[in-house]
C-alpha positions in Angstrom: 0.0 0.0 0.0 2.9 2.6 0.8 4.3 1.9 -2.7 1.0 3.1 -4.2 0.7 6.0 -2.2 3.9 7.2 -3.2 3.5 5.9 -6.8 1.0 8.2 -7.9 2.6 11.4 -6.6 5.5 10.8 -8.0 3.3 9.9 -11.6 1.6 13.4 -10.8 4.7 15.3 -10.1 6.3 14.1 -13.5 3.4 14.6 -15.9 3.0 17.9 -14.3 7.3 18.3 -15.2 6.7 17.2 -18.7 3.6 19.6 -19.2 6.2 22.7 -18.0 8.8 21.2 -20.5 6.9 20.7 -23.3 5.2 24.3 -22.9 9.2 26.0 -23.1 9.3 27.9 -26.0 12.0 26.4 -28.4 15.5 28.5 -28.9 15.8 30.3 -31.9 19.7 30.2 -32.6 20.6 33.0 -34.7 23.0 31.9 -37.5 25.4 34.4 -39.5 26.3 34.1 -43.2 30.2 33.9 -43.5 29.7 37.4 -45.6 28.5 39.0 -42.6 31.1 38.8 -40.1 33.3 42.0 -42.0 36.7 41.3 -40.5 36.6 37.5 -42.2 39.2 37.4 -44.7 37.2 37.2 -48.5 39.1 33.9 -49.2 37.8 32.2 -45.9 34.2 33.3 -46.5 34.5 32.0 -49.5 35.4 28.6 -48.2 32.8 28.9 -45.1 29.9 29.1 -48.1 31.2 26.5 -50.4 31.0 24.6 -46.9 27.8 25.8 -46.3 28.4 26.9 -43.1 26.2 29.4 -40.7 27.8 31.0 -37.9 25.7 30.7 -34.7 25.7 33.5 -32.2 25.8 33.4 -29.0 22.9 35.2 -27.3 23.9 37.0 -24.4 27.0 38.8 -26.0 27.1 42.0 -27.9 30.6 40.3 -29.5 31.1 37.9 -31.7 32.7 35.0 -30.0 32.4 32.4 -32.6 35.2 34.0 -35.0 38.3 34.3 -32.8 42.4 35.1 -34.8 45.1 34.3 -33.0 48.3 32.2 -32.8 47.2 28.4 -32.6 50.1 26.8 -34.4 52.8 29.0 -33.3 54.4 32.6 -32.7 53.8 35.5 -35.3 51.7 33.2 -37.1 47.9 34.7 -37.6 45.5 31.7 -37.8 41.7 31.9 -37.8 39.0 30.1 -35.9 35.9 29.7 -36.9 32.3 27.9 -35.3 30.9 26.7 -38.5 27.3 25.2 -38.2 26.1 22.7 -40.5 22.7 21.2 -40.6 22.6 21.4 -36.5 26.4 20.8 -35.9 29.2 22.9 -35.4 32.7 22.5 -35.6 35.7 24.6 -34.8 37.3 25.2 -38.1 41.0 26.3 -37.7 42.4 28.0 -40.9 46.1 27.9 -40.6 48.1 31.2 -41.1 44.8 32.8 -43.2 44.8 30.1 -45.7 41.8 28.4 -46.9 43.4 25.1 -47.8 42.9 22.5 -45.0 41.3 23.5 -42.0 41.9 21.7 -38.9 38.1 20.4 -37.4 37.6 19.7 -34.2 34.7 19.0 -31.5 31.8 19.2 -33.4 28.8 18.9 -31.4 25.0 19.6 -32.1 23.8 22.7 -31.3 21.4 22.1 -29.5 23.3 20.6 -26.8 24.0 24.4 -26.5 20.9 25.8 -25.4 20.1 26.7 -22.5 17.1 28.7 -20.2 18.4 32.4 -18.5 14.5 33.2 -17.7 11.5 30.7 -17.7 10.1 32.0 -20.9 13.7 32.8 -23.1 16.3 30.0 -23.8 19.2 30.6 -25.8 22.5 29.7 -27.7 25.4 29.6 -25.3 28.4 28.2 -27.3 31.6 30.3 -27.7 35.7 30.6 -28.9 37.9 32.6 -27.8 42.1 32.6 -27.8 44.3 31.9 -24.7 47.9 32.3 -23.3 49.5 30.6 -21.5 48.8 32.4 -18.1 45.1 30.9 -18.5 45.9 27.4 -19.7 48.3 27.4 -16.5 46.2 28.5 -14.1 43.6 26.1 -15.3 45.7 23.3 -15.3 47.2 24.1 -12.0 42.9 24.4 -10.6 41.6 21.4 -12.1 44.9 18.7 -13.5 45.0 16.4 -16.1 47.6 15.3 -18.5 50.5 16.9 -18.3 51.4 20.1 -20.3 53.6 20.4 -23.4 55.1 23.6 -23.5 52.9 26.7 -24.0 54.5 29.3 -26.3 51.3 29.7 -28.6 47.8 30.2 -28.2 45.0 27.8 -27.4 41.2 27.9 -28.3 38.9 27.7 -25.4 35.5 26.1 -26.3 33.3 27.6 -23.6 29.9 26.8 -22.6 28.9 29.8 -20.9 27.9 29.4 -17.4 28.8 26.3 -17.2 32.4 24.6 -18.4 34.9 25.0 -21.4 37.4 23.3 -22.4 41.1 24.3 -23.9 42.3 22.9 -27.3 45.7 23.1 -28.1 47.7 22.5 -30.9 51.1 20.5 -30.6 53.2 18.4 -32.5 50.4 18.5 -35.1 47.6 17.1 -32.7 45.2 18.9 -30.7 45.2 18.5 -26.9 42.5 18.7 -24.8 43.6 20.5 -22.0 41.7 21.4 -18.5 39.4 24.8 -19.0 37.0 26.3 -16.2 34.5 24.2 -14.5 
């Protein structure tokens, strides 16, 4: 008898959480055209559209974190990063030294893994890129561990899901290392 009486309320409580879920109002996730983001070098939007890649934005930023230059393969070189969304997926495209001849790709992930509720009736795209130095994939290693560290005189790409945890990836000896971000 006690496992009926606490049956039902917990059956109530969850069709009453489904009804709240299923009344959420779905994320729109704004996408970019290559062309759009100005500071994109013309060969590279060219290659982003032959791709047929959209560049999702994340909501709660007035910058665009999803196209991030820096030095990912080493000193004084100027490479570009890129969140390139294809049918739902996005990828971190890394075109080395401004060239549009093979990109490095890494994580891809749906998008919709990205979305996530700031108030009960908006949800929103919370994926971002950005470069780091050494000082932050130090201090992050020191915090959290892991494997140990090559040596750091380049940038990394941290893969950030805002709010909530990121990831570093680094680029040595021509493979990328996934290296402790922020929990």
């Amino acid at each position: 008898m006690l496992q009926v009486v606490l049956f039902v309320p917990l059956m109530i409580f969850a069709s009453l959480g489904t009804v709240s879920f299923a009344q959420m109002p779905a994320a729109r996730i704004e996408r970019l055209s290559p062309a759009a983001i100005r500071r994109l070098p013309a060969n590279l939007v060219k290659e982003l559209q032959r791709r047929g890649c959209t560049i999702p934005q994340e909501t709660h930023t007035k910058q665009s974190n999803t196209v991030i230059k820096g030095e990912f393969a080493k000193p004084g070189q100027t490479d570009w990063a890129v969140l390139c969304s294809v049918n739902g997926v996005s990828a971190i495209l890394v075109f080395w030294n401004g060239s549009e001849k093979n990109p490095a790709s890494l994580a891809p992930m749906e998008d919709r893994i990205f979305i996530q509720g700031f108030k009960k009736s908006e949800s929103s795209y919370s994926r971002g890129i950005r470069p780091v130095g050494k000082s932050f994939i130090t201090l992050h290693h020191d915090a959290y561990g892991g494997r140990p560290l090559p040596p750091i005189n380049h940038h990394g790409i941290v893969d950030t899901f805002t709010e909530k945890a990121s990831v570093v990836w680094y680029s040595y000896q021509g493979q990328w290392l996934k290296l402790s971000g922020s929990d």
